[in-house]
C-alpha positions as CSV (number, residue, x, y, z in Angstrom):
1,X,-35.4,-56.9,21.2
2,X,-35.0,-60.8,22.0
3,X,-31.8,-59.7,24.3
4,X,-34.1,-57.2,26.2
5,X,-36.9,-59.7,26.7
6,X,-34.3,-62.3,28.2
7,X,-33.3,-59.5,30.5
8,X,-36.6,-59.2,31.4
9,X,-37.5,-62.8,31.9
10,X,-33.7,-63.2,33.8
11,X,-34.9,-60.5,36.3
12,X,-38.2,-62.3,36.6
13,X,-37.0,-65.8,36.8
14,X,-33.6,-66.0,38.3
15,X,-33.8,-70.0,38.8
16,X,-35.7,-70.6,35.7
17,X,-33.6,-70.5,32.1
18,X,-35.4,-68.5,28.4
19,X,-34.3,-71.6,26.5
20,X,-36.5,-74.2,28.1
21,X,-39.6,-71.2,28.8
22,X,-43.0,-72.2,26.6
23,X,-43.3,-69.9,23.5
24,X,-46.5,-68.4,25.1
25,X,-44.1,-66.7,28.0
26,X,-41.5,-66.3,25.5
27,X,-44.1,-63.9,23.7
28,X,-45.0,-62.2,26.4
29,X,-41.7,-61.2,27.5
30,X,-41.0,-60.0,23.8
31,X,-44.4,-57.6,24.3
32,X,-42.7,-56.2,27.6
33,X,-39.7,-55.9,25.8
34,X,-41.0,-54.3,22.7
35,X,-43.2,-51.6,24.7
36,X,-40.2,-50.9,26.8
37,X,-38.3,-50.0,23.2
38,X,-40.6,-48.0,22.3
39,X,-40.9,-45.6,25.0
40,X,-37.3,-45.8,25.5
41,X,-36.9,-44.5,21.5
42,X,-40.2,-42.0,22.3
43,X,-38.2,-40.2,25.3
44,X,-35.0,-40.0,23.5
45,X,-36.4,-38.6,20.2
46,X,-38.4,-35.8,23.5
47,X,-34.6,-35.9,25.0
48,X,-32.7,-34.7,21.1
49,X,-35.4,-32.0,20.7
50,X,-34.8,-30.6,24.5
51,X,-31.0,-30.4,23.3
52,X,-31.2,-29.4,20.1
53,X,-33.6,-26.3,21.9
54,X,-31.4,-25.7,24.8
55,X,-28.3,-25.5,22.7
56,X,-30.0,-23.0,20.3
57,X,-31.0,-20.6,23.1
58,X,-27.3,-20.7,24.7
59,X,-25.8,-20.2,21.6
60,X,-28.0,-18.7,18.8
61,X,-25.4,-17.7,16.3
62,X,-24.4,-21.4,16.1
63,X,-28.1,-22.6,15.8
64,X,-28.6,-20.3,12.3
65,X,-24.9,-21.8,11.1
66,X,-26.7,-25.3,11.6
67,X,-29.4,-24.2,9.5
């Protein structure tokens, strides 16, 4: 999470530098960061499901051997 924040803040800031930035921006960044996570893990979890649906319906006979 703390690399994904100092992305964030790097594409923000280009001339400024995370080690010197107040705690208070530092937090915020990790919010941004956090959220962003989330809804990345959110639409892969949507993304498996898709997958695990489309590969069933092409192939049925190796969906029931999964099960």
């Amino acid at each position: 999470m703390e690399l994904v924040a100092r992305a964030f803040y790097d594409a923000e800031y280009e001339d400024c530098l995370w080690d010197a930035e107040a705690e208070v921006i530092k937090q915020d960044f990790r919010e941004y960061a956090r959220n962003a996570i989330n809804l990345l893990n959110e639409d892969i979890g949507v993304l498996l499901m898709a997958l695990d649906q489309a590969t069933a319906e092409e192939n049925p006979s190796r969906a029931r051997a999964a099960a």
